[in-house]
Biopython code that builds the backbone (N, CA, C, O; Angstrom):
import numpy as np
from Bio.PDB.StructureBuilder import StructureBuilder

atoms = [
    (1, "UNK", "N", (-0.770, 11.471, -3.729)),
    (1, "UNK", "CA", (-2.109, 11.108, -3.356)),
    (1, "UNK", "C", (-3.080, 11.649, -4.396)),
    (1, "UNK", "O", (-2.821, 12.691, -4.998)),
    (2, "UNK", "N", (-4.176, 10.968, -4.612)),
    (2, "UNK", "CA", (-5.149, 11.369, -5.715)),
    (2, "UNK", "C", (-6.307, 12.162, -5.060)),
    (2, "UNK", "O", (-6.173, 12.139, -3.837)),
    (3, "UNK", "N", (-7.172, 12.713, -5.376)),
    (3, "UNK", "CA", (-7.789, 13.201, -5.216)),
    (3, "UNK", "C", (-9.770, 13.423, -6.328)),
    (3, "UNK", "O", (-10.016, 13.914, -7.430)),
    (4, "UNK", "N", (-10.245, 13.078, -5.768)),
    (4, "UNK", "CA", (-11.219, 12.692, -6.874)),
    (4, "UNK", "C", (-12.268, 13.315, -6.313)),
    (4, "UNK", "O", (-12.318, 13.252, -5.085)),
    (5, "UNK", "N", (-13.464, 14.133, -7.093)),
    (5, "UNK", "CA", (-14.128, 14.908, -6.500)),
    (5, "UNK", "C", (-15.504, 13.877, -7.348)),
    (5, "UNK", "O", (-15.567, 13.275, -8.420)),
    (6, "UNK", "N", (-16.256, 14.051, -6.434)),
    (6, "UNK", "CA", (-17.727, 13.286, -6.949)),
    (6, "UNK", "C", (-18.927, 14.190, -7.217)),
    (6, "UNK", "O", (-19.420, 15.013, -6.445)),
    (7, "UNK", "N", (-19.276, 13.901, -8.376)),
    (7, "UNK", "CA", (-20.281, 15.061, -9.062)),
    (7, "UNK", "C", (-21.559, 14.312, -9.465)),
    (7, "UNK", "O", (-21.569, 13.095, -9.651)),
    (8, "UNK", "N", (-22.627, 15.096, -9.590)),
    (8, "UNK", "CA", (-23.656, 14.792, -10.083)),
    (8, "UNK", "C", (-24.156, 15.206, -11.428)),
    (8, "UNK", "O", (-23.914, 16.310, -11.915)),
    (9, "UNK", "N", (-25.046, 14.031, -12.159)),
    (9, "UNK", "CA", (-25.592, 14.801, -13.257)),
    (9, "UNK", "C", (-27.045, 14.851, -13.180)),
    (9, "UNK", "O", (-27.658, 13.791, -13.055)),
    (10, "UNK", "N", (-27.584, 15.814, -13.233)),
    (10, "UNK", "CA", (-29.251, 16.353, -12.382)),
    (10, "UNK", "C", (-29.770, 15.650, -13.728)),
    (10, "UNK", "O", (-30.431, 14.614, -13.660)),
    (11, "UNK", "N", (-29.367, 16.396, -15.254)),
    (11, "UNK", "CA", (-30.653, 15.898, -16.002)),
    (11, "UNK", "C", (-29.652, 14.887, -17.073)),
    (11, "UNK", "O", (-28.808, 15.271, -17.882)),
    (12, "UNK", "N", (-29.948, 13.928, -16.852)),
    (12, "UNK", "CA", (-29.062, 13.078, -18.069)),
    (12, "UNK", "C", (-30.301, 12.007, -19.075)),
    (12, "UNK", "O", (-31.151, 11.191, -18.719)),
    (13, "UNK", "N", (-29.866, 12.512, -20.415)),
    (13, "UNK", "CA", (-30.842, 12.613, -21.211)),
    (13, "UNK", "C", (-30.255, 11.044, -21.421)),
    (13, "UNK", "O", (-29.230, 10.592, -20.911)),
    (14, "UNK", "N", (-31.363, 10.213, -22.477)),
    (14, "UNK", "CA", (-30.947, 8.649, -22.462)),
    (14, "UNK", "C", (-29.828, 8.714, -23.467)),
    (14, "UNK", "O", (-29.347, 7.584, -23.553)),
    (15, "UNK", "N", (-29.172, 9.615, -24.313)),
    (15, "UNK", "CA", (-28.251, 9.022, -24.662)),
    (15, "UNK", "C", (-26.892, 8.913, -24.329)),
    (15, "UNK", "O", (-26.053, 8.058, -24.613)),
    (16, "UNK", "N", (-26.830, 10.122, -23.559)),
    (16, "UNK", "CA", (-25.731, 10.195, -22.107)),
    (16, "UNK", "C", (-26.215, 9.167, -20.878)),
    (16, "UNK", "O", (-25.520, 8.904, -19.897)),
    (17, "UNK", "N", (-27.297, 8.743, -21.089)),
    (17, "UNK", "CA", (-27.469, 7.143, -20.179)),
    (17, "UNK", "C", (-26.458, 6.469, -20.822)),
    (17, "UNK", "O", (-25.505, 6.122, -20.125)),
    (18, "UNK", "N", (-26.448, 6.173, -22.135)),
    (18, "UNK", "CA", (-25.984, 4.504, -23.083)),
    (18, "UNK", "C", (-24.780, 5.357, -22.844)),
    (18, "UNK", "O", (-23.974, 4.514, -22.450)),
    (19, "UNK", "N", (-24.227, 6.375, -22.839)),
    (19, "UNK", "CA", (-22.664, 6.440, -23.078)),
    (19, "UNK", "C", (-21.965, 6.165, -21.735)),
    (19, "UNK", "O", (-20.844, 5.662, -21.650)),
    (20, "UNK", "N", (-22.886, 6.617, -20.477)),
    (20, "UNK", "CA", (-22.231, 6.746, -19.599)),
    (20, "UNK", "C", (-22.603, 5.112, -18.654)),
    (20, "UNK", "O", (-22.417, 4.824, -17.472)),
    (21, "UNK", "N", (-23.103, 4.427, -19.644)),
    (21, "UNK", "CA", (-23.487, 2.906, -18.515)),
    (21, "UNK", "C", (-22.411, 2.303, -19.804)),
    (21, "UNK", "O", (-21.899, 1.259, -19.399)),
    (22, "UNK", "N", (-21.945, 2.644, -21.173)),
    (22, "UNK", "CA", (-20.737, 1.853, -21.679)),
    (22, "UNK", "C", (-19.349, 2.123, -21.042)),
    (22, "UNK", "O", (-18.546, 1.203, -20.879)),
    (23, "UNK", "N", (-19.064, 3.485, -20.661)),
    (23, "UNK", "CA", (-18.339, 4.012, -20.082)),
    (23, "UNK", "C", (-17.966, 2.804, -18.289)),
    (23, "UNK", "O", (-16.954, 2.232, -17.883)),
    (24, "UNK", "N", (-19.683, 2.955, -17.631)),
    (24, "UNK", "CA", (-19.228, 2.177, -16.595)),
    (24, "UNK", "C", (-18.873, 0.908, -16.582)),
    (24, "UNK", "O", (-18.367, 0.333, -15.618)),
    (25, "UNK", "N", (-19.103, 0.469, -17.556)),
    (25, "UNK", "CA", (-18.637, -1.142, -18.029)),
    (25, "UNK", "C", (-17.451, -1.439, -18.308)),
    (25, "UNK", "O", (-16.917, -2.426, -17.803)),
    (26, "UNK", "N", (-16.708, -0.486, -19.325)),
    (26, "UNK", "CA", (-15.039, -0.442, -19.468)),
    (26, "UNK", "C", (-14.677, -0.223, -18.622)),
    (26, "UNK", "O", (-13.703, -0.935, -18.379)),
    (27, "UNK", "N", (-15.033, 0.866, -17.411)),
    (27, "UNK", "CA", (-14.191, 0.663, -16.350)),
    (27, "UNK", "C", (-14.117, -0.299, -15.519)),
    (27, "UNK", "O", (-13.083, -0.662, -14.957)),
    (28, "UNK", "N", (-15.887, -1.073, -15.303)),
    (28, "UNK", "CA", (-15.507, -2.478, -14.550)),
    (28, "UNK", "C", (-15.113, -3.190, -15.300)),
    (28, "UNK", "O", (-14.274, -3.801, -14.638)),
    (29, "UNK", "N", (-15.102, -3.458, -15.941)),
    (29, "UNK", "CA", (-13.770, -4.541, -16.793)),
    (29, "UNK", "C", (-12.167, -4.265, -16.819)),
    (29, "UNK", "O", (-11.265, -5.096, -16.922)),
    (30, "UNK", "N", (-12.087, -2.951, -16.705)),
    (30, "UNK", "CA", (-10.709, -2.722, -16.397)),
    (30, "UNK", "C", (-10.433, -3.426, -15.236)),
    (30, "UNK", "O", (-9.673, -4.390, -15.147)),
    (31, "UNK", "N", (-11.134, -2.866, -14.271)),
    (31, "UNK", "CA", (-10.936, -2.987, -12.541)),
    (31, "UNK", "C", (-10.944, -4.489, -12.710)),
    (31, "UNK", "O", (-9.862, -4.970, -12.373)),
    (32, "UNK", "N", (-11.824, -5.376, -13.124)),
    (32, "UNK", "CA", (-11.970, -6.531, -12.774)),
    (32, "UNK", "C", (-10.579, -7.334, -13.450)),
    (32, "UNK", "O", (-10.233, -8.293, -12.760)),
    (33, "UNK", "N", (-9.982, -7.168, -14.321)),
    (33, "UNK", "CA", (-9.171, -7.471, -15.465)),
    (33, "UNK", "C", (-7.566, -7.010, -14.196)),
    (33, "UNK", "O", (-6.893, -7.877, -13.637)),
    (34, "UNK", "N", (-7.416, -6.025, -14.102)),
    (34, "UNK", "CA", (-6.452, -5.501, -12.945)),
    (34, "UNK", "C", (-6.362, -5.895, -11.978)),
    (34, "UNK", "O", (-5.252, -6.150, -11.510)),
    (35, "UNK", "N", (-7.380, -6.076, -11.372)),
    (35, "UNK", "CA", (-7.428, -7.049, -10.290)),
    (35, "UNK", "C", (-6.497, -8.486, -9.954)),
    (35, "UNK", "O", (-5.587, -8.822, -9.196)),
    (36, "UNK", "N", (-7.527, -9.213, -11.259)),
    (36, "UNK", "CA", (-6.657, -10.200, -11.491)),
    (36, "UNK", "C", (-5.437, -10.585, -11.971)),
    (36, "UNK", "O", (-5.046, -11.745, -11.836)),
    (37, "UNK", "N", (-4.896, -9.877, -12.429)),
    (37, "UNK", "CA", (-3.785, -9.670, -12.511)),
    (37, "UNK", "C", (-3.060, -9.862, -11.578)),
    (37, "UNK", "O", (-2.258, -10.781, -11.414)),
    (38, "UNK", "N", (-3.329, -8.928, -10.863)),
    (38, "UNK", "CA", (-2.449, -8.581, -9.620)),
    (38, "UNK", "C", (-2.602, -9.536, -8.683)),
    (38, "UNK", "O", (-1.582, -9.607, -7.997)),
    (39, "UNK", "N", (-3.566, -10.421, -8.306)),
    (39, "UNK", "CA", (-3.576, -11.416, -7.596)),
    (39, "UNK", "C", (-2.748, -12.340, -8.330)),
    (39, "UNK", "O", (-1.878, -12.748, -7.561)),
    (40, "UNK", "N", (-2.605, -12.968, -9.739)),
    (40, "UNK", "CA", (-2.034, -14.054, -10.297)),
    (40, "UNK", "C", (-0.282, -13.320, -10.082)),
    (40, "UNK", "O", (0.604, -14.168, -9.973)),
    (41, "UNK", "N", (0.141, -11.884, -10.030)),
    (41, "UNK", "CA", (1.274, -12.155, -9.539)),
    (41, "UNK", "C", (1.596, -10.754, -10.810)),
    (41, "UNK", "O", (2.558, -11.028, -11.527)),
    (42, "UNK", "N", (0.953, -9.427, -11.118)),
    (42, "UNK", "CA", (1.816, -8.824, -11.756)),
    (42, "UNK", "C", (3.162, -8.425, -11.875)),
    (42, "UNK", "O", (3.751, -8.649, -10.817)),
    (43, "UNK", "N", (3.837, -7.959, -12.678)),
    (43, "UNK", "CA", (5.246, -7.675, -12.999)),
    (43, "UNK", "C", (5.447, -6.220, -13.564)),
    (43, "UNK", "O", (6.291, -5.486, -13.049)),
    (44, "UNK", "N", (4.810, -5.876, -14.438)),
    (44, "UNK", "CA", (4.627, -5.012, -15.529)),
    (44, "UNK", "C", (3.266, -4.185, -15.340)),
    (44, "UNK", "O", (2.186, -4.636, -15.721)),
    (45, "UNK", "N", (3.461, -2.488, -14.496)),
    (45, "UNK", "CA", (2.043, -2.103, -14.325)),
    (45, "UNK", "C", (1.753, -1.217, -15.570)),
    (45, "UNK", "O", (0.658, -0.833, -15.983)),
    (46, "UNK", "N", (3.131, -0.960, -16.124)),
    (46, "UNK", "CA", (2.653, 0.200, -17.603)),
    (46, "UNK", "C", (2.078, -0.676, -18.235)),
    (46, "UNK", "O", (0.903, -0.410, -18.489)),
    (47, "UNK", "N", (2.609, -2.037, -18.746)),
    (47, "UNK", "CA", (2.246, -2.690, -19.977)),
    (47, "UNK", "C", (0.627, -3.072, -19.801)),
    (47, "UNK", "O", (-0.069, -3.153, -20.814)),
    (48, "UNK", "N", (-0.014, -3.332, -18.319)),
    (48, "UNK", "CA", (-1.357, -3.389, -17.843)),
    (48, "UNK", "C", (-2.268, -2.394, -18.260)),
    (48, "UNK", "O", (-3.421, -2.517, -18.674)),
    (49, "UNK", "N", (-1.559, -1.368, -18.084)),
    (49, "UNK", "CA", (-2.256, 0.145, -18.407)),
    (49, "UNK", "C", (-2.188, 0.508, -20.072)),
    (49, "UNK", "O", (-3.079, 1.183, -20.586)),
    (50, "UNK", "N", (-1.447, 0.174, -20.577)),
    (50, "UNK", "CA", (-1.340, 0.334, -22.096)),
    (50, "UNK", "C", (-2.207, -0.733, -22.774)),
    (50, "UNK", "O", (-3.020, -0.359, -23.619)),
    (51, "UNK", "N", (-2.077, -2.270, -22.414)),
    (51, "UNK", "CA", (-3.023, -3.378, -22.835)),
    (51, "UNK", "C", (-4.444, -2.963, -22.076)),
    (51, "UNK", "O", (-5.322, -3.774, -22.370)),
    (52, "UNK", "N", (-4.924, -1.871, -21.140)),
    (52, "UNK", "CA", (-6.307, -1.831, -20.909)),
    (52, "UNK", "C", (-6.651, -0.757, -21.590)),
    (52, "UNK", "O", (-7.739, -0.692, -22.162)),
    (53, "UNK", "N", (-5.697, 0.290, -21.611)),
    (53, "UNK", "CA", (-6.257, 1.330, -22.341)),
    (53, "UNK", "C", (-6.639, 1.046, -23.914)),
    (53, "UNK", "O", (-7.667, 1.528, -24.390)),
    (54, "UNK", "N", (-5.631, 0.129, -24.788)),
    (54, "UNK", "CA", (-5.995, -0.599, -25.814)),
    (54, "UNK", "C", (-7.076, -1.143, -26.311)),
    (54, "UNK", "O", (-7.674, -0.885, -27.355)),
    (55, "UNK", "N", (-7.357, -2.172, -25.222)),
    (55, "UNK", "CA", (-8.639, -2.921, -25.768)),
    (55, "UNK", "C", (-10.011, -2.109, -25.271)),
    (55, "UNK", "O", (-11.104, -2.345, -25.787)),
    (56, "UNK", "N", (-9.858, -1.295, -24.392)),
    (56, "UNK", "CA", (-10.843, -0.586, -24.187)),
    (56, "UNK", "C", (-11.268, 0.569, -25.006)),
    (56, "UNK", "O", (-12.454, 0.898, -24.978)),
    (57, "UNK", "N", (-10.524, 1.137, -25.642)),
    (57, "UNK", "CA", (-10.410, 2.613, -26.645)),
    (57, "UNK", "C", (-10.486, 3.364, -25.377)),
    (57, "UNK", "O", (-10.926, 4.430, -25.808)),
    (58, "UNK", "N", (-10.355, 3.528, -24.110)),
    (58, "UNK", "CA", (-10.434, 4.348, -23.449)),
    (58, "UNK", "C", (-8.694, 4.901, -22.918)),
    (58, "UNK", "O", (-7.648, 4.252, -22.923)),
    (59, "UNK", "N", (-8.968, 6.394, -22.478)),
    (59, "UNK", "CA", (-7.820, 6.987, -22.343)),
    (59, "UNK", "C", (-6.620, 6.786, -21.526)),
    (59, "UNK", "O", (-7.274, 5.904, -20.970)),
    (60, "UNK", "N", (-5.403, 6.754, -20.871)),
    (60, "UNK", "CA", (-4.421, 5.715, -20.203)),
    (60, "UNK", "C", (-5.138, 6.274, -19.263)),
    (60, "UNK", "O", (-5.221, 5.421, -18.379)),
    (61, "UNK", "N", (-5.832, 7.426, -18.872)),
    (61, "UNK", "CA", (-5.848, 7.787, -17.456)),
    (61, "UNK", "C", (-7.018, 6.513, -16.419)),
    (61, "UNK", "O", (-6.919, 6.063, -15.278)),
    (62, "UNK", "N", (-7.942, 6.333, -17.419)),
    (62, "UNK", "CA", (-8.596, 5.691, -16.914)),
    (62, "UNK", "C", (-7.930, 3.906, -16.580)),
    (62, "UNK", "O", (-8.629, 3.281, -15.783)),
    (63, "UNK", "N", (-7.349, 3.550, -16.841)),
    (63, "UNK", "CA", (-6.844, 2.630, -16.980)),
    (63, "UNK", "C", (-5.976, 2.260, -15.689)),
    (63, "UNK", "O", (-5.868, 1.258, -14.983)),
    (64, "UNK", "N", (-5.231, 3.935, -15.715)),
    (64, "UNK", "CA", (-4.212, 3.966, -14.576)),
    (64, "UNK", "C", (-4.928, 3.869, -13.289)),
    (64, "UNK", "O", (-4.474, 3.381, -12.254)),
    (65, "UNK", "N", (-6.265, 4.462, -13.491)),
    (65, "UNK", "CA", (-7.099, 4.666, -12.136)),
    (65, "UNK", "C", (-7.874, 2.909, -11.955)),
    (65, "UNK", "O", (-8.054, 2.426, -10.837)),
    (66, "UNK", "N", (-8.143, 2.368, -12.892)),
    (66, "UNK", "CA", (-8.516, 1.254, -12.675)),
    (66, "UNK", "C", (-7.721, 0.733, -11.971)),
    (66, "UNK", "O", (-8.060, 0.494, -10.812)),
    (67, "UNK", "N", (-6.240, 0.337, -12.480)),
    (67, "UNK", "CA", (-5.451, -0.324, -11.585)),
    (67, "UNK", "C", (-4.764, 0.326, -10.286)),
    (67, "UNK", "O", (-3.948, -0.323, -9.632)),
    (68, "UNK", "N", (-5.140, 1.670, -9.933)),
    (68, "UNK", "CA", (-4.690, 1.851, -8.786)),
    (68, "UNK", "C", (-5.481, 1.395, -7.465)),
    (68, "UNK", "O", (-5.090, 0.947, -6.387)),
    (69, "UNK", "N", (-6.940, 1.732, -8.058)),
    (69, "UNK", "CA", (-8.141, 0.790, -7.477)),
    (69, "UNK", "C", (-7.774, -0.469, -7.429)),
    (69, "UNK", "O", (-7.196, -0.631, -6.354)),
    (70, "UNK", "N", (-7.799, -1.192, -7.874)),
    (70, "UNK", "CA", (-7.547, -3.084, -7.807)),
    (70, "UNK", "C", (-6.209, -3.055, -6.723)),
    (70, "UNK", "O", (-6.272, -3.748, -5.707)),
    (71, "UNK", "N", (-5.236, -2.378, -6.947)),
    (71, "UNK", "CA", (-4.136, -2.213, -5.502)),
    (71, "UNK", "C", (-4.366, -1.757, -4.368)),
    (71, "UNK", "O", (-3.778, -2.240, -3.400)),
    (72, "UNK", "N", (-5.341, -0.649, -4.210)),
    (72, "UNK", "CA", (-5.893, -0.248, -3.056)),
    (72, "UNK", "C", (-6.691, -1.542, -2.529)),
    (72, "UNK", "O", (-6.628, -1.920, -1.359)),
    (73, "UNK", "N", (-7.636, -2.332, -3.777)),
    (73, "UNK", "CA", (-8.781, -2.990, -3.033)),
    (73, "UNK", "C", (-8.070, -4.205, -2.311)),
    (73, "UNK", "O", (-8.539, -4.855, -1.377)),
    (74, "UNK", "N", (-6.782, -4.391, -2.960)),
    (74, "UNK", "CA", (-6.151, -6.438, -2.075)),
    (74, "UNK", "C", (-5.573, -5.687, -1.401)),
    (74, "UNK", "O", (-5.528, -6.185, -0.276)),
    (75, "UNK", "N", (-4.795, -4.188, -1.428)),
    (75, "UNK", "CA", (-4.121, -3.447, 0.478)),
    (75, "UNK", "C", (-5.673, -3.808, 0.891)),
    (75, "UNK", "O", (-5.751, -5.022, 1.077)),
    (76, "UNK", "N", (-6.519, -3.363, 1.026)),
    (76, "UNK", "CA", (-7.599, -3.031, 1.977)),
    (76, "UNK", "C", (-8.278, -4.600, 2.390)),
    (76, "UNK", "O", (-8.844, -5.038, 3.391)),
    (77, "UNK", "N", (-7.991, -5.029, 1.389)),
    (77, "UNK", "CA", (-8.524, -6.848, 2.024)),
    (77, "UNK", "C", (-7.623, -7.327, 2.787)),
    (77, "UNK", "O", (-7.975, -7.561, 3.944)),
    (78, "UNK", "N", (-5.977, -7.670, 2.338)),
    (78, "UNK", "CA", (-4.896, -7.911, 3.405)),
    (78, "UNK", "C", (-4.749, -7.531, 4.650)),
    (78, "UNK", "O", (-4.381, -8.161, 5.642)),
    (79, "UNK", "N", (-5.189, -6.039, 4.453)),
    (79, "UNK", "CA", (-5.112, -5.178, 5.507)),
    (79, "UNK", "C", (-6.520, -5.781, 7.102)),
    (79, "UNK", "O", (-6.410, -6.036, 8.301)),
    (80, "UNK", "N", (-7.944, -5.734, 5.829)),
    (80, "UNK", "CA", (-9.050, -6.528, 6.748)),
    (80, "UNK", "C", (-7.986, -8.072, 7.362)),
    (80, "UNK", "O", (-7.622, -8.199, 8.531)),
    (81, "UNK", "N", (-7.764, -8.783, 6.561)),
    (81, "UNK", "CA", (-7.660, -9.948, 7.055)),
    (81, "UNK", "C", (-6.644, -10.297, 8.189)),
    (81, "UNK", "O", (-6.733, -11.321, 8.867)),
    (82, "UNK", "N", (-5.572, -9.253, 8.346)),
    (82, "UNK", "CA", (-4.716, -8.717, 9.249)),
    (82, "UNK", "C", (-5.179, -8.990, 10.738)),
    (82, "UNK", "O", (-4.910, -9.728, 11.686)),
    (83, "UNK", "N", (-6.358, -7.566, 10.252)),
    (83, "UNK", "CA", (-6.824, -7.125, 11.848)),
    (83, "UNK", "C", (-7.676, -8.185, 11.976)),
    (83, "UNK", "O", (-7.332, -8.748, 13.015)),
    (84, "UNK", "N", (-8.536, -8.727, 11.524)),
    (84, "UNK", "CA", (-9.527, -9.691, 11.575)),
    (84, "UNK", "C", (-8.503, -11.213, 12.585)),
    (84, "UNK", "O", (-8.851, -11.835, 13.589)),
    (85, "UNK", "N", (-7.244, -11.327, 11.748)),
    (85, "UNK", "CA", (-6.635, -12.517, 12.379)),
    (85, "UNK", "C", (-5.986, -11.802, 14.053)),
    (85, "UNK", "O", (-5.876, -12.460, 15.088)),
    (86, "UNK", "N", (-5.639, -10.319, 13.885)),
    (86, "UNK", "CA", (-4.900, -9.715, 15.099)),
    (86, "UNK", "C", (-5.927, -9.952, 16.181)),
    (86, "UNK", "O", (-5.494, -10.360, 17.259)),
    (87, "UNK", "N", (-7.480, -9.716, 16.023)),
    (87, "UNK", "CA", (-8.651, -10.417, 16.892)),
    (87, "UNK", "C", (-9.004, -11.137, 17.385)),
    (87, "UNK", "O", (-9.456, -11.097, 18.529)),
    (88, "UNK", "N", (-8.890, -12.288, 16.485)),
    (88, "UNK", "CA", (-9.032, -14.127, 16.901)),
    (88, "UNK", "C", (-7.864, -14.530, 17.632)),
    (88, "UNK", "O", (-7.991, -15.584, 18.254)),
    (89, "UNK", "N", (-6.744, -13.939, 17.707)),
    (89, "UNK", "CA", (-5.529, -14.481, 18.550)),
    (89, "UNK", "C", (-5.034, -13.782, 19.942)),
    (89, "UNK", "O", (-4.077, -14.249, 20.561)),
]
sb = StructureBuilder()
sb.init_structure("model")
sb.init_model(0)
sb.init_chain("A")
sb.init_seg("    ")
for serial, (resi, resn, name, xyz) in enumerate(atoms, 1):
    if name == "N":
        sb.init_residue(resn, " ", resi, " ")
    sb.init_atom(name, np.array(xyz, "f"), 0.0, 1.0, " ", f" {name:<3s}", serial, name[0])
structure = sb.get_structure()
């Protein structure tokens, strides 16, 4: 299980703005990129994580966390659409 602690940054000067809104962009592009994937039918989750960490210059970790997110998010939709159908019937 992961564990992720959420922090704040009180004074962030503008150029730790531009790094940290490029930063949030590679990661939604990871996520969004992983995602799809995984809906069209992945096979291969290293080679996902090595081709995102690649084109992104960013580190495998982030990559790995992107796509563990995009697996959590279609469990958690399957999962909605489950109970949602266990309701109507």
């Amino acid at each position: 299980m992961k564990t992720t602690i959420f922090g704040v940054l009180p004074d962030v000067t503008p150029e730790h703005d531009t790094v940290l809104r490029r930063l949030m962009r590679k990661y939604g592009l990871m996520l969004r990129f992983a995602f799809k994937r995984w809906v069209e039918g992945l096979s291969n989750v290293g080679a996902l994580e090595r081709h995102l960490s690649s084109d992104t210059t960013l580190p495998l970790r982030y990559a790995k966390d992107a796509v563990q997110e995009a697996q959590d998010l279609i469990r958690a939709r399957h999962q909605a659409m489950q109970d949602g159908l266990a309701l109507w019937t």
